[in-house]
C-alpha positions in Angstrom: 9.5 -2.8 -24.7 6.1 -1.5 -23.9 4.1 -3.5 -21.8 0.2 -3.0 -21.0 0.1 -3.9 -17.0 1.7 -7.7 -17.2 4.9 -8.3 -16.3 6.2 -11.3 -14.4 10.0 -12.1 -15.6 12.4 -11.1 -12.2 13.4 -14.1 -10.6 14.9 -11.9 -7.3 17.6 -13.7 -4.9 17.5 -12.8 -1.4 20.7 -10.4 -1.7 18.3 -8.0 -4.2 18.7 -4.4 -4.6 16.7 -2.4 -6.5 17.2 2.1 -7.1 13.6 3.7 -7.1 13.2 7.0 -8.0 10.1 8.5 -6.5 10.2 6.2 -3.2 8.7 9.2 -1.2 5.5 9.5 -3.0 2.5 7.2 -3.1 3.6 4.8 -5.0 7.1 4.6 -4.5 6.0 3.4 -0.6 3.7 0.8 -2.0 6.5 -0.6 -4.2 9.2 -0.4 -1.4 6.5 -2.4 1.1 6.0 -5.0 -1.9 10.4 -5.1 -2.0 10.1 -6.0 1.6 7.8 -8.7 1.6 9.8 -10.3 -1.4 13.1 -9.9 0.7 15.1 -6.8 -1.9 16.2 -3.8 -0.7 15.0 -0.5 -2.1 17.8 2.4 -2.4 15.9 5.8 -3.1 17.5 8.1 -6.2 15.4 11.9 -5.4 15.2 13.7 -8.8 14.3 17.2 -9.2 15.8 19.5 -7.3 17.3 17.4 -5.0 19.4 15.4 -7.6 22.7 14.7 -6.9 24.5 12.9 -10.0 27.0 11.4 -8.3 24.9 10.0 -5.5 22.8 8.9 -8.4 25.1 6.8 -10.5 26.9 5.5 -7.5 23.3 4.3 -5.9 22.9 2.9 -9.8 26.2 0.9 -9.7 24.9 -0.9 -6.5 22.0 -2.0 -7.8 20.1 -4.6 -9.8 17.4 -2.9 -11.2 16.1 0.7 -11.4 12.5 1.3 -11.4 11.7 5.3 -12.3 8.2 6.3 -10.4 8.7 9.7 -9.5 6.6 12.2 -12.5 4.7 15.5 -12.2 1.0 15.3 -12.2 -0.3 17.9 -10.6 0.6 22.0 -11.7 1.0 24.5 -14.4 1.1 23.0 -17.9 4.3 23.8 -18.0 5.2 22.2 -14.5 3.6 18.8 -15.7 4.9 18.8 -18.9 8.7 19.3 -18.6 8.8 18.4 -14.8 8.4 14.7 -16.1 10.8 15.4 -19.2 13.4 16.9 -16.3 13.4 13.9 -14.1 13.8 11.5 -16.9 16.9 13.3 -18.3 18.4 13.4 -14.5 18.0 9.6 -14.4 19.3 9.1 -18.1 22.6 11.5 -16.8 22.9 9.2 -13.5 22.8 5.9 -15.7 25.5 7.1 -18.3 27.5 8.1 -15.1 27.3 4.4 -13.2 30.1 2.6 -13.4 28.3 -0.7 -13.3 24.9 -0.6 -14.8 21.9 -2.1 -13.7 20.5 -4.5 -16.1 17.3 -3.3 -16.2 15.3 0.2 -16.0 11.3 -0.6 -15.5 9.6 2.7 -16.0 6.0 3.2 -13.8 4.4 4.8 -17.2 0.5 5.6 -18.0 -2.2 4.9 -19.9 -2.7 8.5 -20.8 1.2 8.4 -22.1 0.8 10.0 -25.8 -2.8 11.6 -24.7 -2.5 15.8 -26.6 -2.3 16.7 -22.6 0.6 18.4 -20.8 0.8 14.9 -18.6 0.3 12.5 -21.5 2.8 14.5 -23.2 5.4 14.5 -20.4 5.0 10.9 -19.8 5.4 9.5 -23.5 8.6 12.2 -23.8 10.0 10.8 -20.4 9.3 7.3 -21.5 11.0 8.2 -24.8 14.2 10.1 -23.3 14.4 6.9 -20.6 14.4 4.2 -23.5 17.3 5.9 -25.6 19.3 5.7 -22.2 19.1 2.2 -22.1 19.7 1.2 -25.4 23.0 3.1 -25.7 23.8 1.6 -21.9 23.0 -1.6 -22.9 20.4 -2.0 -20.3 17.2 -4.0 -20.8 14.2 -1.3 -20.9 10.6 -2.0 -19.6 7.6 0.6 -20.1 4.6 -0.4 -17.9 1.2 1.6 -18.5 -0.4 1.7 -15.6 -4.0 2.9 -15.0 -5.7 4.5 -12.7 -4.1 3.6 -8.9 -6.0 3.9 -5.8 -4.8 2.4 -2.2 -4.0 2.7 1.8 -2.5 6.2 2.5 -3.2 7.8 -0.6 -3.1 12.1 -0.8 -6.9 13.5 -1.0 -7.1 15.5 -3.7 -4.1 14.6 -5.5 -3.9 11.0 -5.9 -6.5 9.3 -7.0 -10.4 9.9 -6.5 -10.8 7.2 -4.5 -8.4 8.9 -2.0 -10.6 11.6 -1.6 -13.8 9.9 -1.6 -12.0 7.4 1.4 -10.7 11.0 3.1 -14.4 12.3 2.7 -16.3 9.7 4.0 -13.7 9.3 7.3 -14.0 13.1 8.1 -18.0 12.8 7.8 -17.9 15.1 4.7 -20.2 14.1 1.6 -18.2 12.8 -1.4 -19.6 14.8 -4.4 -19.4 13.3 -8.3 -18.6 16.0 -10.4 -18.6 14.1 -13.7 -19.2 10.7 -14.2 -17.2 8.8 -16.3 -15.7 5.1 -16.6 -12.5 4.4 -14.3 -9.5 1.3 -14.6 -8.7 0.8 -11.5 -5.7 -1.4 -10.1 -4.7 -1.4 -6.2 -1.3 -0.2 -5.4 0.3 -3.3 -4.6 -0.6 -5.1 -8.0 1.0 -2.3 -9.3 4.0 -2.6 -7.1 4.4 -6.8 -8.1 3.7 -5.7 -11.7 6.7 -3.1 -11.8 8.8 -5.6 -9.5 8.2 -9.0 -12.4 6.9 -10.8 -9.7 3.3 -10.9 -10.6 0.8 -10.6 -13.6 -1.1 -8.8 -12.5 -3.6 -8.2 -15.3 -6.5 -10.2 -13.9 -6.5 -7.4 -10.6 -8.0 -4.2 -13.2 -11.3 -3.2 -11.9 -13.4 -1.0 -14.4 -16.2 1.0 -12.7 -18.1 4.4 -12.7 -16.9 7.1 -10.6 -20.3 7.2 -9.1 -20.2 3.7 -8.9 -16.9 3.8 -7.1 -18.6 6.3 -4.1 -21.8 3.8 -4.0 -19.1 0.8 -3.1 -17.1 3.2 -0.2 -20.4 4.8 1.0 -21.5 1.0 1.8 -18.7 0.2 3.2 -17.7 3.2 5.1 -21.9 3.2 6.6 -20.8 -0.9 7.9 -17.6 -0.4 9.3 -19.2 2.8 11.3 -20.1 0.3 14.3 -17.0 -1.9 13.3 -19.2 -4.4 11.0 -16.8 -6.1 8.6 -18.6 -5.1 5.1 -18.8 -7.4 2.1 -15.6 -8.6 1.4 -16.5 -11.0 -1.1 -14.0 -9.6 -4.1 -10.3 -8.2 -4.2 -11.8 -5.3 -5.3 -14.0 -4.9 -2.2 -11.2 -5.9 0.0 -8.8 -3.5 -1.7 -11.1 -0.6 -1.3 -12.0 -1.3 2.4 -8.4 -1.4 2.8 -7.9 2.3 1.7 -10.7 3.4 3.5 -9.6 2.1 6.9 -6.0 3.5 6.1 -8.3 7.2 5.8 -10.1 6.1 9.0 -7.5 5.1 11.0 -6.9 8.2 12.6 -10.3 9.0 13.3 -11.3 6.0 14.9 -8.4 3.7 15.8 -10.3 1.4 17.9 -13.8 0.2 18.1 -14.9 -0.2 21.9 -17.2 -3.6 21.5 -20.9 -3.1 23.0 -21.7 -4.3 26.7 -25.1 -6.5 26.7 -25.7 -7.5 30.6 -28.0 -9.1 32.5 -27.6 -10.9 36.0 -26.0 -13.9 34.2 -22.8 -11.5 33.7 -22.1 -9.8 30.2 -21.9 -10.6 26.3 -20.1 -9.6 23.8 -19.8 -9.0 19.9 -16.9 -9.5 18.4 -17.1 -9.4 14.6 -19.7 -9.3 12.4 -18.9 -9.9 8.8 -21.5 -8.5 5.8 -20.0 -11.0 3.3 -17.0 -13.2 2.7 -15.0 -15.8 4.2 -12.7 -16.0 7.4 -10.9 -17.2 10.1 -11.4 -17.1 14.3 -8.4 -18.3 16.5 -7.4 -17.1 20.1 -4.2 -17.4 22.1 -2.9 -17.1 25.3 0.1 -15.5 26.6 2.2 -15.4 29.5 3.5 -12.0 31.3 5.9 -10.1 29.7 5.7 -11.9 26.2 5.3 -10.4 22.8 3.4 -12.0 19.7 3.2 -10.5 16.1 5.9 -8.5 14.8 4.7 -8.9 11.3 2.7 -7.3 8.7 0.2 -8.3 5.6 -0.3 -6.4 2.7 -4.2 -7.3 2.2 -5.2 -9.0 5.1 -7.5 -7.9 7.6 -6.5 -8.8 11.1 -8.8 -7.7 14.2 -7.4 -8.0 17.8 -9.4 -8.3 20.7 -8.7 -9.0 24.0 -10.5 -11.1 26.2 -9.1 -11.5 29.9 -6.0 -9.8 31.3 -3.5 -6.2 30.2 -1.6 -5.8 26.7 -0.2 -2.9 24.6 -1.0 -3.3 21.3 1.6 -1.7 19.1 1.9 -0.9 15.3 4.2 1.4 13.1 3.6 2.1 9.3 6.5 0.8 7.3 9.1 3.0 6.4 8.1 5.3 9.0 9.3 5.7 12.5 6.4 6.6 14.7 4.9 3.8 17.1 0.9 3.9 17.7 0.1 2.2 20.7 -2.9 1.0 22.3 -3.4 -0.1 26.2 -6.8 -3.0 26.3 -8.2 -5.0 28.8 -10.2 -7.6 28.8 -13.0 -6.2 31.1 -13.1 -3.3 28.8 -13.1 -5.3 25.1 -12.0 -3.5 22.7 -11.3 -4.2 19.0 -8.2 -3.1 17.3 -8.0 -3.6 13.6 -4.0 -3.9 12.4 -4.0 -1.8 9.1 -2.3 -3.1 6.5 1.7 -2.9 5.5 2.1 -1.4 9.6 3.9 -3.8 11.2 2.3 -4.8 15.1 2.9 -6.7 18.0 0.6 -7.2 21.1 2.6 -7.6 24.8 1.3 -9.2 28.2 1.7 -6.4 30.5 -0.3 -7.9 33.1 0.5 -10.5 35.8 -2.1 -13.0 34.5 -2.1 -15.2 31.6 -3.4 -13.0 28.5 -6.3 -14.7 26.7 -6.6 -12.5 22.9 -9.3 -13.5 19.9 -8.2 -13.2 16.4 -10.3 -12.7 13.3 -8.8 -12.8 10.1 -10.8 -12.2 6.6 -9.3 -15.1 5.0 -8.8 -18.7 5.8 -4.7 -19.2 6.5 -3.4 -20.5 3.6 0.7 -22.0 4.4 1.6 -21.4 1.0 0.6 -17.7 0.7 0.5 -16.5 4.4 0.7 -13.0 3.5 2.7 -12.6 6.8 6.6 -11.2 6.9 8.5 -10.2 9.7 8.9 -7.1 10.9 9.5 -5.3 14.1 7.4 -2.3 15.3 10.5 -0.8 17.3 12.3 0.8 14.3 
């Protein structure tokens, strides 16, 4: 079956497991931080030239579901065309191999799938090769045609134009539109729920200009440049403020807050918000104690600390490498948590810690776009 983005029919239990080829690339990490959050364990299959057929097909028996992400889209002709065609036939091997099928293959396919290009080529033949694999295996076969994908930690160049544009704009480089032309655009973690079946996620396509696209990150990126929240108003705004601050991040991790004094003492700005709704709260926290140890997958959460010592600390999911940030309260600083990096702040003073929290959204107890996760991997 062919289906054009929707797709809500998994009902996962909490012992899950799902093979994904492809989980190195860009979206093979948003789909394994979507698996996370929904409690179902991802087990990688690499194709290409580091297959392994028997790894394959015993990965395949221990799984649920296989979703097949990894493609060529970038090369030769030749390199795009049959690159696709080569890892579809790898997986179709690995499947006839398994001794205990999964009962389902989802394939990430594309709109362009059938297009007289090397890549729409590839994809309808790898599509085609995958759905023959099934039937004889008796497995349930799902083609989802995806459009264009943008989202945090996208490759410049490579993935998407928006992850260049994002890239651009962070380094101080001028974006330039080359040819303008209409876009589809869906955020990588609607895509992820749509290949997963836990979401429709129809309603989240965006259609807009390229040109139109750079006007929406050049506003936002010009805002956020003295930590102004921009207009956040629509998913699509949030979505795309999301992928710039993933391009940003490194650039400018935290935003020291302006000083205004006068022989009253000192005050302070702590968020100012262009558009859309939110949510303030503050804690405190006694020495030694850690709060957090969770991430969100479109929130945006800033931390600032008002009176006493903390380490702020974050990872990236998947990865292993801890960022960590030492704030005081006479030196306010903000730290916005990116999203799907898990972070924690600790009280390493000997006073009670006293932290503000600004959140873009009101908490909702039903959808708290929170999971557990520890930084320390």
């Amino acid at each position: 079956m062919i289906s054009r983005i929707a797709r809500a029919d998994s009902d996962w239990n909490d012992m899950a497991k799902i093979a994904l080829t492809g989980a190195r690339g860009f979206l093979g990490w948003h789909v394994r931080c979507a698996a996370a959050s929904a409690g179902i364990e991802t087990i990688p299959i690499p194709l290409g030239d580091g297959f392994d057929l028997s790894s394959a097909a015993a990965a395949l028996s221990d799984s649920d579901e296989v979703i097949h992400l990894a493609g060529v889209n970038r090369g030769s002709d030749e390199e795009v065309e049959f690159g696709n065609e080569r890892f579809a036939r790898q997986l179709a091997e690995a499947i006839a191999r398994a001794g205990n099928r999964p009962a389902r293959l989802v394939v990430a396919n594309s709109i362009q799938a059938g297009s007289p290009t090397p890549y729409g080529r590839g994809k309808a033949l790898a599509s085609g090769i995958l759905s023959e694999a099934a039937d004889r295996s008796g497995i349930d076969f799902r083609s989802v045609l995806l459009p264009n994908l943008f989202g945090e930690h996208g490759r410049p160049f490579y993935n998407s134009v928006v992850a260049t544009f994002a890239h651009q704009l962070a380094v101080g480089e001028e974006p330039r539109v080359d040819g303008d032309r209409a876009l589809t655009l869906l955020h990588a973690q609607d895509a992820a729920d749509v290949l997963l079946g836990t979401s429709d996620a129809s309603q989240h396509e965006t259609v807009a200009t390229v040109r139109e696209v750079l006007d929406e990150l050049r506003s936002i990126a010009s805002a956020y440049a003295d930590g102004t929240i921009p207009d956040l108003s629509s998913p699509f705004r949030r979505d795309l403020f999301n992928t710039y601050r993933a391009a940003s991040f490194d650039a400018r991790p935290t935003i020291p807050l302006q000083r205004h004094a006068d022989a009253r003492g000192s005050f302070f700005e702590l968020v100012r918000v262009a558009g859309g709704g939110g949510q303030s709260s503050f804690s405190t926290t006694v020495p030694g104690v850690t709060r957090g140890e969770h991430y969100h997958r479109r929130k945006i959460e800033r931390f600032i600390v008002l009176s006493g010592e903390a380490t702020i600390s974050m990872r990236r999911l998947f990865h292993d490498e801890v960022v960590e940030f030492h704030v005081r309260g006479d030196e306010p600083t903000a730290v916005d948590m990116p999203t799907m990096w898990s972070h924690d702040i600790t009280n390493t003073g000997a006073e009670a810690l006293y932290t503000a929290f600004w959140i873009n959204e009101v908490f909702d107890p039903s959808n708290p776009d929170t999971y557990a996760e520890k930084v320390q991997p």
